[in-house]
LORO-202466 format. One record per residue (C-alpha): residue number from 1; residue in three letters; x, y, z. Coordinates in nm, 4 decimals, padded with zeros to 6 digits. Layout:
! LORO-202466
(NUM; 'ALA'; (X; Y; Z))
...
***
This chain:
! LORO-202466
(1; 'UNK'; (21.1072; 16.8011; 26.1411))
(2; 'UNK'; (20.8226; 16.9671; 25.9537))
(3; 'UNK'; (20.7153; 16.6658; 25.8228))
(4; 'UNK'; (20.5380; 16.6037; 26.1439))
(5; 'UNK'; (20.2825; 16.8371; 26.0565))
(6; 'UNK'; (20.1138; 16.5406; 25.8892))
(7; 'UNK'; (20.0138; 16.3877; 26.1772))
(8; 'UNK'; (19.7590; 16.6441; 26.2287))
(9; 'UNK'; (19.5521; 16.4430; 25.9429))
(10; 'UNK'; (19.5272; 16.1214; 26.1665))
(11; 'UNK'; (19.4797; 16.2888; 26.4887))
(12; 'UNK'; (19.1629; 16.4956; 26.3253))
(13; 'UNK'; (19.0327; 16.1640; 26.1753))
(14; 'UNK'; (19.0626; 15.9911; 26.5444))
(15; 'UNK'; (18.8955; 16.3065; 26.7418))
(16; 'UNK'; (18.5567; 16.2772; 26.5079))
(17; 'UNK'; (18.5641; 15.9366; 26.4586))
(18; 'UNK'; (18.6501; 15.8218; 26.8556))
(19; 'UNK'; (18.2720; 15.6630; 27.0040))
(20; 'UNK'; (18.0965; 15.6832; 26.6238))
(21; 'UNK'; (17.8235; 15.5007; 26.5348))
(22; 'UNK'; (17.7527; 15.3462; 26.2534))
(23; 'UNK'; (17.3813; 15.2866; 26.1403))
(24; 'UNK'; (17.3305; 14.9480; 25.8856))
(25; 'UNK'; (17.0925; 14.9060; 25.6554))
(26; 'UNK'; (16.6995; 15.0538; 25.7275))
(27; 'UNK'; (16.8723; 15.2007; 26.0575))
(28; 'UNK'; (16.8638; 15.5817; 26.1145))
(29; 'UNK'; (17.0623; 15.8133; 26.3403))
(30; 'UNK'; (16.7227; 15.9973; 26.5093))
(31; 'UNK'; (16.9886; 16.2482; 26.6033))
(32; 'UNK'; (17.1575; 16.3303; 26.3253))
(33; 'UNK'; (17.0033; 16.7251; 26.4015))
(34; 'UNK'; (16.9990; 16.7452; 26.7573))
(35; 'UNK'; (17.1889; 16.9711; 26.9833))
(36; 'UNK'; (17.5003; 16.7282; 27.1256))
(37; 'UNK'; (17.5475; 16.5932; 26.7263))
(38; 'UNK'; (17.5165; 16.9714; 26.5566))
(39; 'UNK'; (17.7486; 17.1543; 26.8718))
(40; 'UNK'; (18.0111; 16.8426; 26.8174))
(41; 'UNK'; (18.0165; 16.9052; 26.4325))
(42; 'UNK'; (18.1051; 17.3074; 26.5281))
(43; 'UNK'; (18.3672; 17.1632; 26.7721))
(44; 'UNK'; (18.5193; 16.9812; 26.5000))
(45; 'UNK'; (18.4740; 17.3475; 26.2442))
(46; 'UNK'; (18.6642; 17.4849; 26.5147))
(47; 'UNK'; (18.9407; 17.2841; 26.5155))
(48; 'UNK'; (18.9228; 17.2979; 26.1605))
(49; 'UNK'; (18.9428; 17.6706; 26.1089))
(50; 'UNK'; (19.2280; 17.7209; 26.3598))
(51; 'UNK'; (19.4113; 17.4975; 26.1106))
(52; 'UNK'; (19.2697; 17.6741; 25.8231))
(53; 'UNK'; (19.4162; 18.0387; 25.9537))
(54; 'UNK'; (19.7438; 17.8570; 26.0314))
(55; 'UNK'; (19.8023; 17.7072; 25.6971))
(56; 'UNK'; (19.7184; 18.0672; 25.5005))
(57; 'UNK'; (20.0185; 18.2122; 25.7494))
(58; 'UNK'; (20.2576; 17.8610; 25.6480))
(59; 'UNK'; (20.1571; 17.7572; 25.2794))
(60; 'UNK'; (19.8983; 17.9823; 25.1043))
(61; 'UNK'; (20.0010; 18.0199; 24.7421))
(62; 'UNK'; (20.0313; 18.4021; 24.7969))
(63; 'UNK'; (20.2895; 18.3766; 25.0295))
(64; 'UNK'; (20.6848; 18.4451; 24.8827))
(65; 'UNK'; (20.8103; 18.0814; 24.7930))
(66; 'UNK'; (21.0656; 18.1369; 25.0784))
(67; 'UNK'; (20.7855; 18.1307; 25.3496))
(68; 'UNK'; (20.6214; 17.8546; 25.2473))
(69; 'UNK'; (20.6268; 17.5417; 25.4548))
(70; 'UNK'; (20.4096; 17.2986; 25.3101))
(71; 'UNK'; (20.1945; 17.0319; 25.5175))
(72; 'UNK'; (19.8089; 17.2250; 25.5589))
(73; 'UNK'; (19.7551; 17.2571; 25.1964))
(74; 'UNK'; (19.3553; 17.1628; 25.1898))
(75; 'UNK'; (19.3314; 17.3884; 25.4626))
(76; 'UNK'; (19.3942; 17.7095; 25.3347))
(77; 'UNK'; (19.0738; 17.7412; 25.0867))
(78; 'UNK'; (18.8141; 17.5870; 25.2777))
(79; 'UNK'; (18.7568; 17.8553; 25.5245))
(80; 'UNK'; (18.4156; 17.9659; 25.4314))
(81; 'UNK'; (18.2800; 17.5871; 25.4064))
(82; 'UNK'; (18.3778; 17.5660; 25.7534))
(83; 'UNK'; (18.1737; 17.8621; 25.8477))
(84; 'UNK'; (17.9010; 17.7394; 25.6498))
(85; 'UNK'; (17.8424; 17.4540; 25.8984))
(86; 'UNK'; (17.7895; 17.6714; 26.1779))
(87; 'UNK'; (17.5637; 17.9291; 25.9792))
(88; 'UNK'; (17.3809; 17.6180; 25.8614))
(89; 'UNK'; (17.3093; 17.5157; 26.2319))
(90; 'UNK'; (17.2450; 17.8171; 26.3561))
(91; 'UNK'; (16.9847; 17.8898; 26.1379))
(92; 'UNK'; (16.8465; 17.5265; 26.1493))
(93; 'UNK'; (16.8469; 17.5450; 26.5398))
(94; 'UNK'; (16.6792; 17.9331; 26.5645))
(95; 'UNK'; (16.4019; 17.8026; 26.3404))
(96; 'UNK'; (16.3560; 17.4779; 26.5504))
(97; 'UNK'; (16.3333; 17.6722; 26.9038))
(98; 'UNK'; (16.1223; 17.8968; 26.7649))
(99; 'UNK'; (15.8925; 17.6383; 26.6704))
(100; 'UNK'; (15.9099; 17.3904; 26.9490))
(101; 'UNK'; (15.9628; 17.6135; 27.2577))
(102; 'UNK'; (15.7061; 17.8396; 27.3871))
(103; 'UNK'; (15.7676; 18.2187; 27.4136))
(104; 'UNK'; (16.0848; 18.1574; 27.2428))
(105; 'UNK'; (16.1341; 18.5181; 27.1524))
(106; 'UNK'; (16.0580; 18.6536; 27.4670))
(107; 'UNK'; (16.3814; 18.8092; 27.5729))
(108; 'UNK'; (16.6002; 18.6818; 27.2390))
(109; 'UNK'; (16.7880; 18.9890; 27.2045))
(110; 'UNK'; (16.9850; 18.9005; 27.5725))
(111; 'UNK'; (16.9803; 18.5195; 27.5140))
(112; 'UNK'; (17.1397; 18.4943; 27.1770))
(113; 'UNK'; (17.2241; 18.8625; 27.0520))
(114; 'UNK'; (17.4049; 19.0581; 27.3332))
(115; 'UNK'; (17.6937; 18.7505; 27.4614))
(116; 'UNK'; (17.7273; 18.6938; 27.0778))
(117; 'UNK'; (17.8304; 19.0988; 27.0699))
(118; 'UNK'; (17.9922; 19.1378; 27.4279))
(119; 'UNK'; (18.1939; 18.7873; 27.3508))
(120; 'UNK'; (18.3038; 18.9962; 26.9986))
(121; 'UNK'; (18.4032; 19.2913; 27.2091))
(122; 'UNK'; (18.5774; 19.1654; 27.4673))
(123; 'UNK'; (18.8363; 18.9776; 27.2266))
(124; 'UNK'; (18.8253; 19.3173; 27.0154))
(125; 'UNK'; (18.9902; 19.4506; 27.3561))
(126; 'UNK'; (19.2704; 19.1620; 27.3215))
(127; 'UNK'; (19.3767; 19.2787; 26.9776))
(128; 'UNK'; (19.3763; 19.6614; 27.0867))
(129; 'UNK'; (19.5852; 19.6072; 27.3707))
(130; 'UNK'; (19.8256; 19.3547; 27.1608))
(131; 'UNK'; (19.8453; 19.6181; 26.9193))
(132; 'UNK'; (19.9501; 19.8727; 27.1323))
(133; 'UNK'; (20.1967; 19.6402; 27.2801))
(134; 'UNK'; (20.3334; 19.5662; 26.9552))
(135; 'UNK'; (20.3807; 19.9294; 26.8826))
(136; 'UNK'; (20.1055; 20.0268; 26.6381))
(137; 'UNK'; (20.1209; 20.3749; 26.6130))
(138; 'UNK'; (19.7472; 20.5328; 26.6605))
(139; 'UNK'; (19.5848; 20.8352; 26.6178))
(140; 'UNK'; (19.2877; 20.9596; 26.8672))
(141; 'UNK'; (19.0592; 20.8607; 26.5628))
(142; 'UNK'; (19.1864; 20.5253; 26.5170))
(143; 'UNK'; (19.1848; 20.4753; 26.8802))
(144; 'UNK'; (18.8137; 20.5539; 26.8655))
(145; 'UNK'; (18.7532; 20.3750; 26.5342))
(146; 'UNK'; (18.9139; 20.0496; 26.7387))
(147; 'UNK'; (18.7234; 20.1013; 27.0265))
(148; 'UNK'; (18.3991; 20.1776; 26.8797))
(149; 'UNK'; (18.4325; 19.8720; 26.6649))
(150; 'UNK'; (18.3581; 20.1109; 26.3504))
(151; 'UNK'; (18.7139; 19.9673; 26.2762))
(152; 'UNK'; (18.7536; 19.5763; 26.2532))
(153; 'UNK'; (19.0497; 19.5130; 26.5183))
(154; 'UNK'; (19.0312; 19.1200; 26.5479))
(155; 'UNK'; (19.0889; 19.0381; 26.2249))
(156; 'UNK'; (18.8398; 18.7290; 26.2532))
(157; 'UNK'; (18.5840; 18.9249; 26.4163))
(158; 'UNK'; (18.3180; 19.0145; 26.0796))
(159; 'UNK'; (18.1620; 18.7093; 26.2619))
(160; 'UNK'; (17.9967; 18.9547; 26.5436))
(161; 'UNK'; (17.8674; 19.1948; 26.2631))
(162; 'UNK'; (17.7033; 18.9541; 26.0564))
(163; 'UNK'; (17.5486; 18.6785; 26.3374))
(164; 'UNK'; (17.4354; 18.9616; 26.5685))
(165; 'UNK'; (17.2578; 19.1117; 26.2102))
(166; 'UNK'; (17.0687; 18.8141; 26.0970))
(167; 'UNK'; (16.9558; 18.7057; 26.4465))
(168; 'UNK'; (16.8019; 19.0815; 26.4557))
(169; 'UNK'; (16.6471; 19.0164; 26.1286))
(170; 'UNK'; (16.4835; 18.6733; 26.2378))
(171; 'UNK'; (16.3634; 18.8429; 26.5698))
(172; 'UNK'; (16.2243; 19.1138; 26.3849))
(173; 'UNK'; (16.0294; 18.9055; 26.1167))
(174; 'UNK'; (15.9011; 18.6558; 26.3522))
(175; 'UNK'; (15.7943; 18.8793; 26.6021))
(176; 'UNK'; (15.5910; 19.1405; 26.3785))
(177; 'UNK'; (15.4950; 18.9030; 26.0982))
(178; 'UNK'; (15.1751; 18.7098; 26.1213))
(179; 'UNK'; (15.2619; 18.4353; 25.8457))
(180; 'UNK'; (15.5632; 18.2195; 25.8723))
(181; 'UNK'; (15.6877; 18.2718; 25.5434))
(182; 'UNK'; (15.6389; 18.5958; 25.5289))
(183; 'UNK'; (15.8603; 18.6094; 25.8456))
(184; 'UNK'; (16.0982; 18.3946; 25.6327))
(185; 'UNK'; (16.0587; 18.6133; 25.3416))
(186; 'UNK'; (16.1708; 18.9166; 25.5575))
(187; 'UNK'; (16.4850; 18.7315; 25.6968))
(188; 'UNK'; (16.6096; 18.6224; 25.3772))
(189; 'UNK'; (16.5701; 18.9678; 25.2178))
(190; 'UNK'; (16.8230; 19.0846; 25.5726))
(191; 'UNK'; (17.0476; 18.8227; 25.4575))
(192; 'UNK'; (17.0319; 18.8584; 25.1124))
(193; 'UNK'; (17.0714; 19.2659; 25.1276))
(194; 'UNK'; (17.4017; 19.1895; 25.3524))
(195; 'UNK'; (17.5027; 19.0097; 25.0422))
(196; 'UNK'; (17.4488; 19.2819; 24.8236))
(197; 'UNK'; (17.5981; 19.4754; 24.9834))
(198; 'UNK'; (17.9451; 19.3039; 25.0912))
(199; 'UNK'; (17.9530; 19.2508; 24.6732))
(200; 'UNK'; (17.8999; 19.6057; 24.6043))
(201; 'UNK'; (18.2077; 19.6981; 24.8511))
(202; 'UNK'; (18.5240; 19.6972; 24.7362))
(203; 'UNK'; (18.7930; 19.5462; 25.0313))
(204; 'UNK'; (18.8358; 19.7136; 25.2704))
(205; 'UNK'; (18.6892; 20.0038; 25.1704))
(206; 'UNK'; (18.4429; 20.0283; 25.4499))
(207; 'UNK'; (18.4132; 19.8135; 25.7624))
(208; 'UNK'; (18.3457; 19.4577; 25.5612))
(209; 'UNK'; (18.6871; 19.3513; 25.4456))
(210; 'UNK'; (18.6084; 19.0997; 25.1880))
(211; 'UNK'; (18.4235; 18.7893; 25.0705))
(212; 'UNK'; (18.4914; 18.5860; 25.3526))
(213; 'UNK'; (18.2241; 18.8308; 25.4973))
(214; 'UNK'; (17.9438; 18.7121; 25.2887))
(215; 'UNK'; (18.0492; 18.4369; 25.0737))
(216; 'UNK'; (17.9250; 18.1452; 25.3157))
(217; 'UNK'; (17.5663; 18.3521; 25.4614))
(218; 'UNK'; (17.3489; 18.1595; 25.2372))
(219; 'UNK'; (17.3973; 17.8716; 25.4859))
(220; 'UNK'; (17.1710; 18.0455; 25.7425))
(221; 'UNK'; (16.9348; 18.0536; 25.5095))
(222; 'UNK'; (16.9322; 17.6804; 25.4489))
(223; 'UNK'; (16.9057; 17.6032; 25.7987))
(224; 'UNK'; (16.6345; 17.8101; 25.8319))
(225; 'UNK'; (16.4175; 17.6328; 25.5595))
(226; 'UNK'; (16.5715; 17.3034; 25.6662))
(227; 'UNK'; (16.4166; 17.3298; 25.9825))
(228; 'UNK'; (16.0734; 17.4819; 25.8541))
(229; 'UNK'; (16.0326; 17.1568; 25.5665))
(230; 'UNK'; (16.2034; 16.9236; 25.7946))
(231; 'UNK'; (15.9212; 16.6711; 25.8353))
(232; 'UNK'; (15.8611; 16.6765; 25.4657))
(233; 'UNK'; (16.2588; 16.6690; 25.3298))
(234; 'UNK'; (16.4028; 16.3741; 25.5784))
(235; 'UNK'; (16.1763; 16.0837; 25.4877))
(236; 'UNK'; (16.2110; 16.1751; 25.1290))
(237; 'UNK'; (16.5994; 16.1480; 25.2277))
(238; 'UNK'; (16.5982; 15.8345; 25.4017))
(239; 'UNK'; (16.3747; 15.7079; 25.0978))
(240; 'UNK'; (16.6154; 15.7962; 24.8212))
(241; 'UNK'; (16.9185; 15.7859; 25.0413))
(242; 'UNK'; (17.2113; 15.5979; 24.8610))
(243; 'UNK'; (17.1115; 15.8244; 24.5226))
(244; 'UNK'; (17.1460; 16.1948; 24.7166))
(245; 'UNK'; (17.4328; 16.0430; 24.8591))
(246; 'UNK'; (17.6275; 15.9293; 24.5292))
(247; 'UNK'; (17.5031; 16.2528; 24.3933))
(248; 'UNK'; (17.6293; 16.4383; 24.6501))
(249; 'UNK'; (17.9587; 16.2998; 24.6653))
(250; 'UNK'; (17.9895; 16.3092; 24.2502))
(251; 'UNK'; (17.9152; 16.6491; 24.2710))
(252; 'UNK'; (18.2306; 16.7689; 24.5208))
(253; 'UNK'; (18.4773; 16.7134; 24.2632))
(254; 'UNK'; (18.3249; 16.9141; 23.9730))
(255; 'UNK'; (18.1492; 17.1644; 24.1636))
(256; 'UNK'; (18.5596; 17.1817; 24.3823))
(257; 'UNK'; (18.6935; 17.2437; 23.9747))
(258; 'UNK'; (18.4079; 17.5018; 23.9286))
(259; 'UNK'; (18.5006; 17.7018; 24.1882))
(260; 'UNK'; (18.8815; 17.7178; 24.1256))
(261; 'UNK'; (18.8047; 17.7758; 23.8051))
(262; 'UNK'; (18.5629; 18.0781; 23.8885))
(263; 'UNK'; (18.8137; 18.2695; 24.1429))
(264; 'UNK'; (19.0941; 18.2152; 23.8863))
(265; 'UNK'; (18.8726; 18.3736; 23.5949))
(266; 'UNK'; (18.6342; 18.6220; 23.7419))
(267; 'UNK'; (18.7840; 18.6951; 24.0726))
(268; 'UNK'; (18.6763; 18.8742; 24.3736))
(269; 'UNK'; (18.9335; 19.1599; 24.3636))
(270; 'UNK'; (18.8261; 19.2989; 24.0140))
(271; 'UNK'; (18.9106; 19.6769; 24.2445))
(272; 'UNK'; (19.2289; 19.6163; 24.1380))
(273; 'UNK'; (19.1669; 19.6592; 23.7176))
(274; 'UNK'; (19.0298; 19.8840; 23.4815))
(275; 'UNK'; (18.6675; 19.7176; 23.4759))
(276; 'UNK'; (18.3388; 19.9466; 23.5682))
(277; 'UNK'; (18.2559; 19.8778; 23.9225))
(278; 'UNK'; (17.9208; 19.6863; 23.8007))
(279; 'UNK'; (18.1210; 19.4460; 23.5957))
(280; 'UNK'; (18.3191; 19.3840; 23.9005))
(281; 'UNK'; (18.0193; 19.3541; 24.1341))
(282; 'UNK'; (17.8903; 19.1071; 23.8467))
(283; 'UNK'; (18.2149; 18.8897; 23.8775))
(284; 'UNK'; (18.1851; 18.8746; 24.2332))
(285; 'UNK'; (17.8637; 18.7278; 24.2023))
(286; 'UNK'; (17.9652; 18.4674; 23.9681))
(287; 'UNK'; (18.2818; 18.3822; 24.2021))
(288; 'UNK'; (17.9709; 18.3659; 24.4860))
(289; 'UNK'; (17.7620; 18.1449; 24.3140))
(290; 'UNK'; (18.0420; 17.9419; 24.2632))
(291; 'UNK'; (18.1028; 17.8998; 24.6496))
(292; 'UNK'; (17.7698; 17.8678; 24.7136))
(293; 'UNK'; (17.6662; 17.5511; 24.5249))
(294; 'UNK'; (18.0321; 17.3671; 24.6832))
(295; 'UNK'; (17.9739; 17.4567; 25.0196))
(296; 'UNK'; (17.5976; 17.4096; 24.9531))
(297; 'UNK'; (17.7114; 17.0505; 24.8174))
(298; 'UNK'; (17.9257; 17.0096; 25.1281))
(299; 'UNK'; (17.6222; 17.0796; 25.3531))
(300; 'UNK'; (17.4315; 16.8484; 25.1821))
(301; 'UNK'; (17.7311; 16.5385; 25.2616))
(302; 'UNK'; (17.7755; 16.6479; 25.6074))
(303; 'UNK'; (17.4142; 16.5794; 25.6767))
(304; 'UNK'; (17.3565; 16.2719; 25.4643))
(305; 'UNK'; (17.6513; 16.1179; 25.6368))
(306; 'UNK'; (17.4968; 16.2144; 25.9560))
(307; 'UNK'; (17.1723; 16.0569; 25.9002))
(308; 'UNK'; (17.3804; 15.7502; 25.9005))
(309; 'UNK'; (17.6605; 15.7977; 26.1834))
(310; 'UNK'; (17.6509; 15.9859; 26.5161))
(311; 'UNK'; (17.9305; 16.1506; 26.6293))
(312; 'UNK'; (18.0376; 16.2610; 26.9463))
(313; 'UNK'; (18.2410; 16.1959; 27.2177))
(314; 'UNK'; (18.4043; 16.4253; 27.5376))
(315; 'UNK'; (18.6588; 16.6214; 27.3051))
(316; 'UNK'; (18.3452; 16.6712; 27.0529))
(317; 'UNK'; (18.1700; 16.7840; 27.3293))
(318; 'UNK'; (18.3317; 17.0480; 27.5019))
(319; 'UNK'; (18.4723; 17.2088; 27.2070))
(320; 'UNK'; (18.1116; 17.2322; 27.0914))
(321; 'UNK'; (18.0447; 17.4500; 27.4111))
(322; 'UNK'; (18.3193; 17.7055; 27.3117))
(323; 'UNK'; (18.3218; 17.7348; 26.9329))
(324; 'UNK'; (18.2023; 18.1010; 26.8826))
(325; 'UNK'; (18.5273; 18.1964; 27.2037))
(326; 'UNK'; (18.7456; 17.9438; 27.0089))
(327; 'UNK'; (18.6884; 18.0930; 26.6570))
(328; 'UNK'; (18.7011; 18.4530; 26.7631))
(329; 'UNK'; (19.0096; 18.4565; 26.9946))
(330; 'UNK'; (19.2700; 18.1917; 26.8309))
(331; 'UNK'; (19.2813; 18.4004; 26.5404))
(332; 'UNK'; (19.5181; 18.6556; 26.7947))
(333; 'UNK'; (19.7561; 18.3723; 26.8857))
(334; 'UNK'; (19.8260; 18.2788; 26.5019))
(335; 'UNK'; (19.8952; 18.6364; 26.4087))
(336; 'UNK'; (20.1574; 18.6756; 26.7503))
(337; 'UNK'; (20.3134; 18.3516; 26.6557))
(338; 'UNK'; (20.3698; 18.3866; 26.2237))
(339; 'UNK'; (20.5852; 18.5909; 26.0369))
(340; 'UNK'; (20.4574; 18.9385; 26.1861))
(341; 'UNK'; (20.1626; 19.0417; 26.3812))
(342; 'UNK'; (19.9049; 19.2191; 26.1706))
(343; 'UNK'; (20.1833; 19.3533; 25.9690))
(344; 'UNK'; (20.3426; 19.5527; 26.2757))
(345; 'UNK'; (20.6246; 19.3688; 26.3678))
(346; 'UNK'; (20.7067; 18.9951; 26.4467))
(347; 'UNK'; (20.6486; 18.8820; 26.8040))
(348; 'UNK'; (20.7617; 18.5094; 26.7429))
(349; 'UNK'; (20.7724; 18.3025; 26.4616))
(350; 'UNK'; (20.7142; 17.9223; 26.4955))
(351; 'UNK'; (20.8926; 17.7537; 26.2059))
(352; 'UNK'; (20.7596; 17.4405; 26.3244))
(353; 'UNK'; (20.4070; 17.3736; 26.2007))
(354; 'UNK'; (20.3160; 17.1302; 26.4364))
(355; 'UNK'; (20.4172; 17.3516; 26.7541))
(356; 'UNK'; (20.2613; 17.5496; 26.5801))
(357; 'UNK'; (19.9546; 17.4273; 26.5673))
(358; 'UNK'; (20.0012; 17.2764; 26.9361))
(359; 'UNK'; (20.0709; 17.6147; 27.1046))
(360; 'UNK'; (19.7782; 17.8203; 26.9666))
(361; 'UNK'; (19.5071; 17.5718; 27.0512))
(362; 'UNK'; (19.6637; 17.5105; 27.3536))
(363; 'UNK'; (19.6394; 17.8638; 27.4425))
(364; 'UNK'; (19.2892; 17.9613; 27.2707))
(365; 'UNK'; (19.1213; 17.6773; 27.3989))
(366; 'UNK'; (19.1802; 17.8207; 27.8032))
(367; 'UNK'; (19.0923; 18.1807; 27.6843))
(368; 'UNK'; (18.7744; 18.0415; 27.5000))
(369; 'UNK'; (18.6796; 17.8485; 27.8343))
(370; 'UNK'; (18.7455; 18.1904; 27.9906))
(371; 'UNK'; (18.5846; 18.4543; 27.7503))
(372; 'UNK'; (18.2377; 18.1880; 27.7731))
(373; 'UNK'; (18.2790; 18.2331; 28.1339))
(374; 'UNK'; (18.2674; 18.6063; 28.1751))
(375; 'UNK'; (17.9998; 18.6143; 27.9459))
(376; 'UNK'; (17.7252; 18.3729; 28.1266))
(377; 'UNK'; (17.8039; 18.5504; 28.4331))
(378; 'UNK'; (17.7401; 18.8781; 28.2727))
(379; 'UNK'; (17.4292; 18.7492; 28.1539))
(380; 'UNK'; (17.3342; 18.5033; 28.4595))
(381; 'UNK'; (17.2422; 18.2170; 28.2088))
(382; 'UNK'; (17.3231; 17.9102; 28.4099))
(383; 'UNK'; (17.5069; 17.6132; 28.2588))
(384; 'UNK'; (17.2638; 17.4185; 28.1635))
(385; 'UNK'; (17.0161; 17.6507; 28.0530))
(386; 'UNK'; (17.2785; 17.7723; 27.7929))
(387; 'UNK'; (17.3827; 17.4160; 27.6997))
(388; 'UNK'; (17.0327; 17.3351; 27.5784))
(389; 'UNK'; (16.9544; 17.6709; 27.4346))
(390; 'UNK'; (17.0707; 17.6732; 27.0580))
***
């Protein structure tokens, strides 16, 4: 019955297509940037990613032969394009509030930083407690490394280190610097250090665990200067549209080759031979690059498709109001449902895909609804204050 995994395919395709329109010839979707169309393109990540964990638990390559059960394939590598999209429109919509709200910055550390952080912590207490339930055995120092968060307990949860870090950095260089771009200047140099330094770390060896920590931050970046050349870049879009468009779409394939071709060459886990740290920090950075220019690429087809189509619909739309709950806390339900829970024991393993995929976002979705609840009361940001606050 695993073959009905594959109707996961169709029933994406209907969600993001249900209500589109379609934009003919010298037509243009106005909206292609706002708020509804850029939260309904993270409500589609989400659903996206969820599938994405899934399929590295069912039919990663890594995995013994014998676990394998095939169906969510083009799932399993695509993880940091995913998060690319919403780095991409978080950056695009800080730099646009910033410059189209007044006294934008004036309490920014409560309004974006702290839920962002007490959202990460909360579902950091979920994994503790499942991990004590599960039988982890823990030392005092572990219990305070967990607790602290000085040790990564939700296994999805690098996302509250590195958001809560680059909002800092844009507060900080917007609200000291005089110029713009020097303000720009100083948050790419917070993003680009991060970078350096999630290279320079071997996995796991300190609190970042891996690539998947840095290997799609660029994107912030690109919605940052999106949004500050915006009036400049889209009419030079819409003039040379169909070109940027077949370029764009030529590039996935070869760019998709480059890439695989990269990780299976260089590699990101050069710890693991007998090469000088710097030549493995240098291979990392070719593997990085490599990433970069698909999901850049990506990027790049997402928005030239949306310049011509406008998503959304009620689905769309209230998973756009929950995709930093959804991401952080489904991860928990597709470790206590695969093959064993963080490598402590198995709970109970779905062998059907499909249920699979059914029961976790069945279950994350009400705990997302939930965890976004807690938070706005904590922080007394009514409804829809939050809902037009990027």
């Amino acid at each position: 019955m695993n073959w009905l995994v594959y109707l996961v395919y169709p029933a994406l395709l209907a969600v993001l297509l249900w209500k589109v329109k379609i934009f003919g010839k010298g037509e243009w979707n106005e909206g292609w940037l706002s708020v509804r169309q850029t939260k309904a393109i993270q409500g589609f990540a989400a659903l996206c990613i969820i599938l994405h964990h899934i399929s590295q638990k069912t039919c990663a390559d890594w995995l013994p032969k014998y676990q394998i059960i095939p169906g969510l394939e083009p799932f399993v590598p695509i993880g940091y394009i995913l998060v690319s999209i919403f780095l991409f429109c978080s950056g695009y919509g800080l730099y646009r509030s910033y410059a189209t709200k007044e006294n934008y910055l004036k309490g920014f550390v409560k309004r974006r930083v702290l839920p962002v952080v007490l959202t990460g912590y909360l579902v950091s207490l979920l994994y503790f407690f499942a991990r004590l339930w599960a039988g982890e055995k823990m030392t005092p120092f572990r219990v305070f490394g967990y607790l602290s968060c000085i040790r990564m307990c939700n296994t999805n949860g690098w996302f509250v280190y590195a958001m809560p870090l680059f909002y800092i950095g844009f507060y900080l260089a917007f609200r000291f610097c005089k110029k713009e771009r020097t303000a720009l200047f100083f948050t790419s140099l917070v993003v680009i250090s991060y970078v350096a330094v999630g290279t320079y770390v071997n996995h796991n060896d300190w609190v970042m665990g891996g690539e998947w920590w840095y290997n799609s931050a660029h994107a912030f970046l690109l919605g940052l200067f999106f949004a500050k050349y915006e009036k400049k870049l889209v009419p030079h879009l819409q003039k040379h549209y169909a070109l940027y468009l077949v370029l764009a779409l030529a590039l996935l394939l070869p760019l998709w080759l480059g890439e695989r071709f990269a990780l299976g060459v260089f590699s990101y886990y050069g710890e693991y031979s007998h090469l000088k740290h710097t030549v493995v920090v240098g291979h990392r950075w070719v593997c990085l690059m490599s990433q970069m220019l698909l999901s850049t690429d990506v990027l790049c087809v997402v928005g030239l498709l949306g310049m011509k189509m406008k998503i959304g619909n009620q689905i769309l739309d209230f998973l756009g109001t929950i995709t930093l709950e959804l991401y952080l806390v489904h991860g928990l339900f597709v470790e206590l449902i695969s093959r064993s829970f963080l490598g402590i024991k198995t709970v109970w393993f779905c062998k059907n895909v499909l249920f699979y995929v059914i029961l976790v976002t069945a279950v994350a979705i009400p705990l997302a609804m939930l965890l976004k609840k807690i938070v706005t009361l904590v922080f007394s940001q009514r409804p829809n204050e939050e809902k037009n606050t990027r």
